[in-house]
C-alpha positions as CSV (number, residue, x, y, z in Angstrom):
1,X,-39.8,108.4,208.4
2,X,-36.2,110.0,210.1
3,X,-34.3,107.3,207.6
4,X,-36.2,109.1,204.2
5,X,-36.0,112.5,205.9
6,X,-32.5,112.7,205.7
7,X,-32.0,110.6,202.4
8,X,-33.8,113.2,200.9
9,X,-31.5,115.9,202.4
10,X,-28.5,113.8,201.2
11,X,-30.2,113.8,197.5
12,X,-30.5,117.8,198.1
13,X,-27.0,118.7,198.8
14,X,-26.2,115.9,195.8
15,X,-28.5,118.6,193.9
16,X,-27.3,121.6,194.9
17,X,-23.7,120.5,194.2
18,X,-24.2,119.7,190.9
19,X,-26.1,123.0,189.9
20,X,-23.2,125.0,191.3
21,X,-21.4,127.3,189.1
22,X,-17.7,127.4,188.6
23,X,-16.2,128.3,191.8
24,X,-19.3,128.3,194.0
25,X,-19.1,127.2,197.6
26,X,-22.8,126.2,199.2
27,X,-23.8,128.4,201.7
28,X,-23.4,127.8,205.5
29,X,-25.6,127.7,208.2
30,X,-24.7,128.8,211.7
31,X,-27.3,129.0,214.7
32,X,-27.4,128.8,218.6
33,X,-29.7,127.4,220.5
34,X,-30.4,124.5,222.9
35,X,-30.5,120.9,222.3
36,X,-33.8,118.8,222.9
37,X,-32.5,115.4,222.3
38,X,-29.4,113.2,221.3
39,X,-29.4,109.8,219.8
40,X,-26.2,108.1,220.4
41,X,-27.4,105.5,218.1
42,X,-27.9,106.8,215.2
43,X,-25.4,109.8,216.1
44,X,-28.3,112.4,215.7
45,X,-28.7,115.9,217.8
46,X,-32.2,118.0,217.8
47,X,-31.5,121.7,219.0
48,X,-34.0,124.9,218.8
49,X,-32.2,127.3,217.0
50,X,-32.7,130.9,218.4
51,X,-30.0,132.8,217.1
52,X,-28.4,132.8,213.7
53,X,-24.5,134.2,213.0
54,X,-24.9,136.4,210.5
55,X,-22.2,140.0,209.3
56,X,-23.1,143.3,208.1
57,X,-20.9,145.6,205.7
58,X,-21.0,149.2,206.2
59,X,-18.1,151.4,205.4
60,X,-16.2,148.9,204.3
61,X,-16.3,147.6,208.1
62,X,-18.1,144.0,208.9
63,X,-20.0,143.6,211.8
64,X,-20.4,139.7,212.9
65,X,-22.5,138.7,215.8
66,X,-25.2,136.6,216.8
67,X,-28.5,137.4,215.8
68,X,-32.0,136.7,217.2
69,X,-34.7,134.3,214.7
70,X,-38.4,132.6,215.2
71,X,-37.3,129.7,217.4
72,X,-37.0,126.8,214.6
73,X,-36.4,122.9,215.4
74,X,-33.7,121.6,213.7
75,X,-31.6,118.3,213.3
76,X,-28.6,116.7,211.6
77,X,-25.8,114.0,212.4
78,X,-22.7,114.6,214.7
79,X,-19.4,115.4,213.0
80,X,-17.7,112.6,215.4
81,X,-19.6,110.3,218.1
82,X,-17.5,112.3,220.7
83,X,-20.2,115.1,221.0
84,X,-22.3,113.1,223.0
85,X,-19.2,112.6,225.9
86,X,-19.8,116.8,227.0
87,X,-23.4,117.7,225.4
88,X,-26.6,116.3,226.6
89,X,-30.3,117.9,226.3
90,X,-30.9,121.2,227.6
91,X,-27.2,122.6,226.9
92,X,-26.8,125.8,225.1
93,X,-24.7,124.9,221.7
94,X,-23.3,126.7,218.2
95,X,-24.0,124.3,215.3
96,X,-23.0,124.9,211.4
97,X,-24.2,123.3,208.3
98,X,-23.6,123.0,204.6
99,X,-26.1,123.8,202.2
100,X,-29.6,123.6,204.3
101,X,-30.0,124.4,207.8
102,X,-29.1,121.0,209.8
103,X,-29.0,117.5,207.8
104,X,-25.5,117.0,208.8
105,X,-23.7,119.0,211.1
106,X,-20.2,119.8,210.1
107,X,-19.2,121.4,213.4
108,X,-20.7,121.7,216.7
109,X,-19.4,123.6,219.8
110,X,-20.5,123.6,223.5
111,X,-21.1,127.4,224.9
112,X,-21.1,128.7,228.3
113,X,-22.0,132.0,229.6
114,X,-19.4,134.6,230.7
115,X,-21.3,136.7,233.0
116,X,-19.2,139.7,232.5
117,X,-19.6,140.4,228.8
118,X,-23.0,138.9,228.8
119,X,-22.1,136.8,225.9
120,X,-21.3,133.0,225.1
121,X,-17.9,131.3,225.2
122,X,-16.7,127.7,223.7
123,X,-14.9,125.1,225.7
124,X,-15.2,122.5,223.3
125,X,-15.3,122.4,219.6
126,X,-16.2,119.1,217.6
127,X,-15.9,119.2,213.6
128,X,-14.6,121.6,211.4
129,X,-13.5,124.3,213.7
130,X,-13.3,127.0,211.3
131,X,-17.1,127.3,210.9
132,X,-17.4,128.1,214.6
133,X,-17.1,131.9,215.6
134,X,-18.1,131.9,219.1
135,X,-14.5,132.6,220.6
136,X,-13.2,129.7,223.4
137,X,-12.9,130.5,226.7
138,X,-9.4,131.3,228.4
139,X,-8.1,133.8,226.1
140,X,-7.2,130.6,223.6
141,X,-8.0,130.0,220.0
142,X,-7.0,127.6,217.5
143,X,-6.6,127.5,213.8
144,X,-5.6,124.9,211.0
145,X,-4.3,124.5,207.6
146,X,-5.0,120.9,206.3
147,X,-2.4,119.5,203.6
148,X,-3.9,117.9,200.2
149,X,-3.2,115.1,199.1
150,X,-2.8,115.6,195.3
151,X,-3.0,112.4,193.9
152,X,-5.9,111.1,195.1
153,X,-8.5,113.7,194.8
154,X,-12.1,114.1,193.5
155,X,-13.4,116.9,191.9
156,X,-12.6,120.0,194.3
157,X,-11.7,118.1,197.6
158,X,-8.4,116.2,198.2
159,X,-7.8,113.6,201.6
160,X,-5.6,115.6,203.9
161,X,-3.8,113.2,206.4
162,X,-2.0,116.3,208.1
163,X,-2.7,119.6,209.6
164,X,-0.7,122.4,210.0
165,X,-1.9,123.5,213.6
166,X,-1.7,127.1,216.1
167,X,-2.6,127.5,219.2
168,X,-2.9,131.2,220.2
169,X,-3.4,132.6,224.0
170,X,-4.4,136.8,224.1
171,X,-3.5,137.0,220.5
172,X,0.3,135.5,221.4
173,X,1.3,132.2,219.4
174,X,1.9,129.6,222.1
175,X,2.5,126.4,219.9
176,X,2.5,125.5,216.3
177,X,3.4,122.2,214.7
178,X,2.0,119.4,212.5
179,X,-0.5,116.6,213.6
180,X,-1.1,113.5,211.2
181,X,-4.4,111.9,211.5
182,X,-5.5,110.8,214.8
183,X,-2.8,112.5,216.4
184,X,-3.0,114.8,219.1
185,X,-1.0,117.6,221.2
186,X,-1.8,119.8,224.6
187,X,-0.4,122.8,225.6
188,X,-0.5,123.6,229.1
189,X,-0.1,127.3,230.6
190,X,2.3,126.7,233.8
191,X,1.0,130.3,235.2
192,X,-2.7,129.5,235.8
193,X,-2.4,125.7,234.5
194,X,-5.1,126.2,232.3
195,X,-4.9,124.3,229.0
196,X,-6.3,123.6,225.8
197,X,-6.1,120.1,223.7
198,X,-6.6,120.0,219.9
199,X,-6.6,116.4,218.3
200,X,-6.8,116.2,214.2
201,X,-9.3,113.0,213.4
202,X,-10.0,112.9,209.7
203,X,-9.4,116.3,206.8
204,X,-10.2,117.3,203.7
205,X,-8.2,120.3,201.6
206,X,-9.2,122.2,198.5
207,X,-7.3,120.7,195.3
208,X,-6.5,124.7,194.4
209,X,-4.0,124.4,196.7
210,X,-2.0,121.5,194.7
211,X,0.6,122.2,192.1
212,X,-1.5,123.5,188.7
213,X,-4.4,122.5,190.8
214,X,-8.1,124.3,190.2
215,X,-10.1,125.2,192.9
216,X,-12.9,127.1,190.6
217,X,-14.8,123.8,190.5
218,X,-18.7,123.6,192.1
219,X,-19.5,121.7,194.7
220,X,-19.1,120.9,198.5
221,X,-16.6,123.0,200.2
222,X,-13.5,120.9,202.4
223,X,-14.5,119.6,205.5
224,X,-11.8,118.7,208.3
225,X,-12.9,117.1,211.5
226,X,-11.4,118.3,215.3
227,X,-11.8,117.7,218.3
228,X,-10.7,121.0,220.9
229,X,-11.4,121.3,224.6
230,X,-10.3,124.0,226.8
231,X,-9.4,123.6,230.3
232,X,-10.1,127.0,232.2
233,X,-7.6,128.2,235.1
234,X,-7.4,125.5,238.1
235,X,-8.8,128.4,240.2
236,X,-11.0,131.3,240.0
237,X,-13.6,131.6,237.4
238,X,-13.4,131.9,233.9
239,X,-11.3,134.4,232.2
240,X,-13.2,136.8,230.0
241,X,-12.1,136.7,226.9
242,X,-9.8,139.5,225.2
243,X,-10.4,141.5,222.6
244,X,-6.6,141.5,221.7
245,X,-6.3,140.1,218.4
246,X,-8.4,140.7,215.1
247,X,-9.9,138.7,212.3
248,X,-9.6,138.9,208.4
249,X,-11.8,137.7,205.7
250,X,-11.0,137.5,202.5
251,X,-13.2,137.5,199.3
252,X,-12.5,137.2,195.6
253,X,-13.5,137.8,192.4
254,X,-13.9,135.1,190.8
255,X,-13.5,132.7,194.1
256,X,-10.7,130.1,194.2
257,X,-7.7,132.2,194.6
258,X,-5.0,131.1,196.6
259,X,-4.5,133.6,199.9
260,X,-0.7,134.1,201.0
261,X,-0.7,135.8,204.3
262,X,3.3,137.5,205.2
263,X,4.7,135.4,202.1
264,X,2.6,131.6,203.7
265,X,-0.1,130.0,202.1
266,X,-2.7,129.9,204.1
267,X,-6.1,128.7,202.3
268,X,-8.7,129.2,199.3
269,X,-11.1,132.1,198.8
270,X,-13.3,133.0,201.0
271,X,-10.9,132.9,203.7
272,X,-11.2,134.1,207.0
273,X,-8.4,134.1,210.0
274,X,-9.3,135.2,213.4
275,X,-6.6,134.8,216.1
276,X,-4.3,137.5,214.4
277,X,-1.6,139.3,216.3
278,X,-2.4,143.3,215.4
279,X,0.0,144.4,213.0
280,X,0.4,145.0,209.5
281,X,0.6,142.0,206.9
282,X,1.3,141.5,203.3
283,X,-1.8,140.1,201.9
284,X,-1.4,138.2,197.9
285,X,-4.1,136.4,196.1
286,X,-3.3,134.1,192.7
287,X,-5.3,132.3,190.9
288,X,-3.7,131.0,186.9
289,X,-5.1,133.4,184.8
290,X,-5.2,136.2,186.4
291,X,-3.2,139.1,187.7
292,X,-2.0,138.7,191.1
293,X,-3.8,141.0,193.6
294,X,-1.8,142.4,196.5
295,X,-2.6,144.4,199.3
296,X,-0.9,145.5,203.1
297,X,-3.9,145.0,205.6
298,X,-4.1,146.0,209.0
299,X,-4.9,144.1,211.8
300,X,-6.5,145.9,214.8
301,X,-7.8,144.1,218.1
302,X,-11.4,143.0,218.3
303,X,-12.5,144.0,214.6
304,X,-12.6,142.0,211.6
305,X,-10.6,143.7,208.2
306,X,-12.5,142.9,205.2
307,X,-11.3,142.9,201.4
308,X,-13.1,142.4,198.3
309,X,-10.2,141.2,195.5
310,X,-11.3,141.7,192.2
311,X,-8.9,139.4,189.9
312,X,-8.0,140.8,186.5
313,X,-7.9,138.0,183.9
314,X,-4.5,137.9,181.7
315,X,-5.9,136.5,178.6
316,X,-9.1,137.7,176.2
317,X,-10.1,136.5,173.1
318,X,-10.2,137.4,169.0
319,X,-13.1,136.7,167.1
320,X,-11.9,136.8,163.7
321,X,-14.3,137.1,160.6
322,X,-14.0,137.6,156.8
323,X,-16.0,137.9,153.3
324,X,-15.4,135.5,152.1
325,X,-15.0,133.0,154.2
326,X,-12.6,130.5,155.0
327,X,-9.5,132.7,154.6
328,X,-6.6,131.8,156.2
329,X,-5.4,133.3,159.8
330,X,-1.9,134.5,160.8
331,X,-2.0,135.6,164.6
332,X,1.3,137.4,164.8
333,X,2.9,135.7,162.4
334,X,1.5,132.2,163.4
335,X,-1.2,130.1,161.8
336,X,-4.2,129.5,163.3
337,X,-6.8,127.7,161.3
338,X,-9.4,129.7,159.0
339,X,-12.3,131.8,159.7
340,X,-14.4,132.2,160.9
341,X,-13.2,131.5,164.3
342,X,-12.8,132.3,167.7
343,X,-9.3,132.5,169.5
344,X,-8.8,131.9,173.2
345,X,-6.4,132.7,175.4
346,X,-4.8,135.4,174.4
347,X,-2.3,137.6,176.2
348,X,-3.9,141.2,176.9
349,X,-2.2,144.2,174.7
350,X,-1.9,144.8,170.9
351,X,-2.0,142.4,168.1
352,X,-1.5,142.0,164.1
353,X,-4.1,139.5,162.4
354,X,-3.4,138.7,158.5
355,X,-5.9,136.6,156.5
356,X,-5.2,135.3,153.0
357,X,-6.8,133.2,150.9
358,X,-6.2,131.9,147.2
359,X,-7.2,134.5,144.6
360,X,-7.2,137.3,147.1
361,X,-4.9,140.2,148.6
362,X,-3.9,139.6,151.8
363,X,-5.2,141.9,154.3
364,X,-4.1,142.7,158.1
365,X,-5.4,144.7,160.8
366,X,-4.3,145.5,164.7
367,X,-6.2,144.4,167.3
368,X,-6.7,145.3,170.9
369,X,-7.0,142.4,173.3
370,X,-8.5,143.2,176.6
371,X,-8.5,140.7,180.2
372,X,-11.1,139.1,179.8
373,X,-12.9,140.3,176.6
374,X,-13.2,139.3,173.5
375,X,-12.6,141.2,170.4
376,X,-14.2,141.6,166.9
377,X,-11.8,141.7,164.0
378,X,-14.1,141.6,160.4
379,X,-11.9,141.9,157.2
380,X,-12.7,142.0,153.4
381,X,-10.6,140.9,150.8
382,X,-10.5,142.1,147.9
383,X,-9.9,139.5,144.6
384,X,-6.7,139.9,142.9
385,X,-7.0,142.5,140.1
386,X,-5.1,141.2,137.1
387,X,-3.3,143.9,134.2
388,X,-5.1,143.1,131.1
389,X,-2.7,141.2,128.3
């Protein structure tokens, strides 16, 4: 019965992928609770989900937080066989999935309480670390760029073998650099010897960020697999964590643009960063096709800065018609086949349009071609008149 249970989730995401539109991501899942069983095995965790991540907008502010649901029994896979080293039943746990709540979890962090903000901090993070918001322990946090690589990918996704990697203390950068896969790096703070470890197992990257690459295709959205643990001070309790740095998301209309942060690519929207130092940055999105979108954000500690981009397309279209039909098409001087017929892809601004066809006089007009529009050009031609002998 578990073996058909999650084939038939497998044939559901397979669904949902397909139906996707262009440049559609499927929706993530992200809930708390505590876990009821693992199976080693057959690398399965049960939990009872209590609360759910979930943001409001208001003001053009977003408001992220945990949020209380119906208790509800869930289960899915591991990201990597290593979650069953720290969690166990009965631990409290943040786990995110892709397109239906559990199935397969794509990341899975283990919480503790921190008595003096009430809330729940993470000293280890399994999967793909960017779909876990509770914040680690220590004042740390971590965040990666995975590489493509272009020549070997399918559909929207690309094998990464690298990772870009930061590790961040208070907001400060501590330590960047590149793993490859199955590689591995520790950063140590010599004042309270507390330390965290981040080791790169397996990635995925969006093929939008290769050369001419599209990311507007449906379907699954990259998965890269981690594995972080935190070491707390060798003394004393827990550090509560700061509020000293501050997170962006980043939206766009349509999805898929490319998000340069300070000049850097940094990823594909929808983007989010958290870990930021506050300051001002130069925020750029591109996408081919449309008109790049550029914006100074600012950063502010303990808040997340949220922008909407709305991409203007470069190019419209001309749908050309005549009586009679079958006349021939000059687009600015340039032959274009006969009508009627549409025209893509063409630059926004004014155009001439001349149709001609045997017998009659040639007529023009001016058209207007707007970003993504398309416009109506309808001419008549009248027959050539002849003087009578």
């Amino acid at each position: 019965m578990k073996k058909m249970y999650l084939i038939l989730i497998a044939l559901t995401i397979m669904l949902l992928s397909f139906c996707l539109p262009a440049g559609a991501a499927l929706q993530t899942f992200t809930y708390r609770g505590y876990v009821t069983s693992v199976t080693p095995e057959t690398g399965n965790l049960s939990l009872v989900a209590t609360h759910r991540w979930g943001c409001s907008y208001e003001n053009n502010t977003t408001t992220c937080g945990w949020r209380p649901v119906t208790p509800q029994p869930l289960a899915g896979t591991v990201p990597t066989d290593e979650v069953f080293t720290v969690i166990h039943s009965g631990t409290m746990v943040e786990a995110t999935s892709i397109g239906i709540p559990g199935g397969s979890w794509t990341g899975i962090g283990l919480l503790v309480p921190v008595y003096e903000t009430g809330g729940w901090y993470a000293t280890d993070l399994f999967g793909d670390i960017a779909s876990l918001p509770a914040p680690l322990i220590s004042y740390y946090s971590v965040s990666a760029t995975t590489t493509p690589d272009c020549i070997n990918c399918t559909g929207n996704r690309c094998p990464a073998d690298s990772a870009a990697v930061s590790i961040f203390r208070g907001g400060g950068l501590q330590w960047n650099g590149t793993l490859l896969a199955g590689q591995a790096h520790r950063y140590e703070d010599i004042k309270d010897h507390s330390a965290v470890s981040v080791r790169f197992i397996r990635g995925q990257a969006s093929s939008g960020l290769c050369p001419n690459g599209s990311g507007g295709m449906g379907g699954i959205q990259p998965v890269s697999i981690f594995v972080v643990h935190v070491d707390p001070p060798a003394s004393g309790p827990i550090p509560t964590p700061q509020t000293s740095t501050g997170t962006l998301a980043v939206t766009s209309m349509p999805s898929g643009g490319i998000v340069y942060l300070d000049g850097r690519m940094t990823g594909l929207t929808p983007f989010s960063r958290s870990g930021l130092s506050p300051r001002e940055y130069a925020l750029r999105i591109e996408k081919e096709g449309y008109a790049t979108w550029e914006k100074n954000v600012t950063i502010t500690p303990g808040h997340y800065c949220t922008w909407t981009a709305r991409l203007e397309p470069l190019y419209g279209s001309l749908s050309i018609r005549s009586y009679p039909l079958n006349a021939s098409i000059s687009l600015d001087g340039s032959p274009k086949g006969f009508t009627p017929l549409i025209l893509t892809g063409i630059p926004s601004g004014m155009h001439v349009v001349e149709l001609s066809k045997p017998g009659y006089t040639t007529t023009g007009s001016t058209a207007r071609v707007t970003g993504g529009g398309i416009e109506l050009v309808y001419l008549e031609l009248p027959p050539v008149t002849t003087s009578p002998g």
